[in-house]
C-alpha positions as CSV (number, residue, x, y, z in Angstrom):
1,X,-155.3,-26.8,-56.9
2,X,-158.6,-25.8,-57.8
3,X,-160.3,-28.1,-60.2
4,X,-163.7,-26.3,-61.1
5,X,-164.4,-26.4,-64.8
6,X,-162.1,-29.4,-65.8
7,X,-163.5,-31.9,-67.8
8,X,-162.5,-34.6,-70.1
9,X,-164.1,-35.4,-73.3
10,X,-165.2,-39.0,-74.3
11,X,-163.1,-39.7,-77.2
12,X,-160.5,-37.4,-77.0
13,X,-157.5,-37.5,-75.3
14,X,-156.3,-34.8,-72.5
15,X,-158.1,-32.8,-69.9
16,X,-160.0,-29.4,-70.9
17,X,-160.8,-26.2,-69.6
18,X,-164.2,-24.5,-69.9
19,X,-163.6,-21.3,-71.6
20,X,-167.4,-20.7,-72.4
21,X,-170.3,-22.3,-72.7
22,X,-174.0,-22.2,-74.6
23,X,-177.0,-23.1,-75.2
24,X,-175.9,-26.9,-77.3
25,X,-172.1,-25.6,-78.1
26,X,-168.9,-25.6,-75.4
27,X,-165.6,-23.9,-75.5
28,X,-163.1,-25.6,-74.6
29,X,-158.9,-25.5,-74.5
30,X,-156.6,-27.6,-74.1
31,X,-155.2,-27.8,-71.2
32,X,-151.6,-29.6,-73.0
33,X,-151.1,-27.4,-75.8
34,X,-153.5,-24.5,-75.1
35,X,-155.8,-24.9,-78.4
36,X,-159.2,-24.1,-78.3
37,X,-162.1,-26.0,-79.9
38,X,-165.4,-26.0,-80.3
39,X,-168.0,-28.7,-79.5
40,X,-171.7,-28.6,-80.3
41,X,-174.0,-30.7,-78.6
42,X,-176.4,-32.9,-81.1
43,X,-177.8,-34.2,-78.3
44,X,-181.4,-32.1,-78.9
45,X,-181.3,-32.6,-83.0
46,X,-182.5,-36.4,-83.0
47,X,-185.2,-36.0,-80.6
């Protein structure tokens, strides 16, 4: 079983797979129900 690009979000419940990722965003799905989502880092805003 290869585990490469499975993460799990803080928060949120469920493991994810990397579908894509950016510059301050990440694509991820669902690895329960398939849904994809979008998460956007904020991360560089607040400096």
């Amino acid at each position: 079983m290869n585990l490469e690009g499975v993460i799990a979000i803080t928060g949120k419940t469920g493991l994810f797979k990397v579908i894509s990722q950016g510059n301050n965003a990440v694509i991820v799905e669902n690895l329960a129900d398939k849904k994809r989502k979008t998460w956007i880092t904020l991360s560089d805003k607040f400096e």
